[in-house]
Kinemage of the C-alpha trace (Angstrom):
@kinemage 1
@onewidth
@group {chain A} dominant
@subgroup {mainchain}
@vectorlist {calphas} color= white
{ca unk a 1} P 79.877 114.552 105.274
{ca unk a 2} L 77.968 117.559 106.384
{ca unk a 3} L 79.612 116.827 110.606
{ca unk a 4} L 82.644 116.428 109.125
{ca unk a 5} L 82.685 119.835 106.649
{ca unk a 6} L 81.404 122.133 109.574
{ca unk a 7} L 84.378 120.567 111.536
{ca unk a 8} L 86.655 121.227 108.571
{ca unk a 9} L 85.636 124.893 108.574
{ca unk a 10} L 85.576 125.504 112.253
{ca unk a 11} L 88.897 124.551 112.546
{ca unk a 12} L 90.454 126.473 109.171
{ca unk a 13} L 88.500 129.352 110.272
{ca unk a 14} L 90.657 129.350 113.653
{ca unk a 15} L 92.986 132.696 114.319
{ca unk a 16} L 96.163 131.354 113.444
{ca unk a 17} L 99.168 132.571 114.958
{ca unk a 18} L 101.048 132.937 111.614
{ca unk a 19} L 98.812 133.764 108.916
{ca unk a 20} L 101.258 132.663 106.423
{ca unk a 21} L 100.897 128.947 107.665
{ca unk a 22} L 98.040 127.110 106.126
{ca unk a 23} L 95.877 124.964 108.507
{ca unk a 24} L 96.227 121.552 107.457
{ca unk a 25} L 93.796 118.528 108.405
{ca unk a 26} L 94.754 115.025 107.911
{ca unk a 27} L 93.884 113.824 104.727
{ca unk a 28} L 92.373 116.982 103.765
{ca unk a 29} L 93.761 116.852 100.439
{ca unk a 30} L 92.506 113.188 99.811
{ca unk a 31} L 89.559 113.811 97.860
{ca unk a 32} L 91.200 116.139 95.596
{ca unk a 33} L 94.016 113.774 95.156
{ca unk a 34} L 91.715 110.796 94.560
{ca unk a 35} L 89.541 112.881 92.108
{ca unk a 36} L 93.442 113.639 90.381
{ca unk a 37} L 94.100 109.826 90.305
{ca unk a 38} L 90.730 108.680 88.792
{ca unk a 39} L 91.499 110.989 85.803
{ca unk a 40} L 94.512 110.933 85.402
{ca unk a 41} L 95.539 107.224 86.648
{ca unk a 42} L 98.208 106.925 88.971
{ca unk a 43} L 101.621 107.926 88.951
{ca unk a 44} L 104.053 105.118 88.528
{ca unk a 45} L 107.827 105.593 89.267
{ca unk a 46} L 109.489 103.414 86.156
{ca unk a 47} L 111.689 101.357 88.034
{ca unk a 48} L 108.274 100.061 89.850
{ca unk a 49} L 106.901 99.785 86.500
{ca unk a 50} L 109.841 97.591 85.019
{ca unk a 51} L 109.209 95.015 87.745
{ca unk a 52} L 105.195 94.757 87.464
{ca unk a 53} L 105.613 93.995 84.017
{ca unk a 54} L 108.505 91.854 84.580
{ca unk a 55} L 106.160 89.644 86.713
């Protein structure tokens, strides 16, 4: 985790050429999204939901 956080910040830390675009990694907002879902549960559109329980 350490490698991969000194990556992260080398490459936010980059001049950008358009400071109002954010740097963006892939999957960069996984952990916060995964930290989201085991809190909150996970978002279920209702249609989906009608058929699970339909099962």
């Amino acid at each position: 985790d350490a490698k991969l956080q000194r990556i992260r910040d080398y490459v936010t830390s980059a001049e950008r050429a358009d400071e109002n675009q954010a740097i963006r990694l892939p999957g960069h907002e996984f952990t916060t999204l995964l930290a989201e879902n085991r809190r909150n549960g996970i978002t279920v559109d209702d249609s989906v939901w009608a058929k699970i329980q339909a099962l």
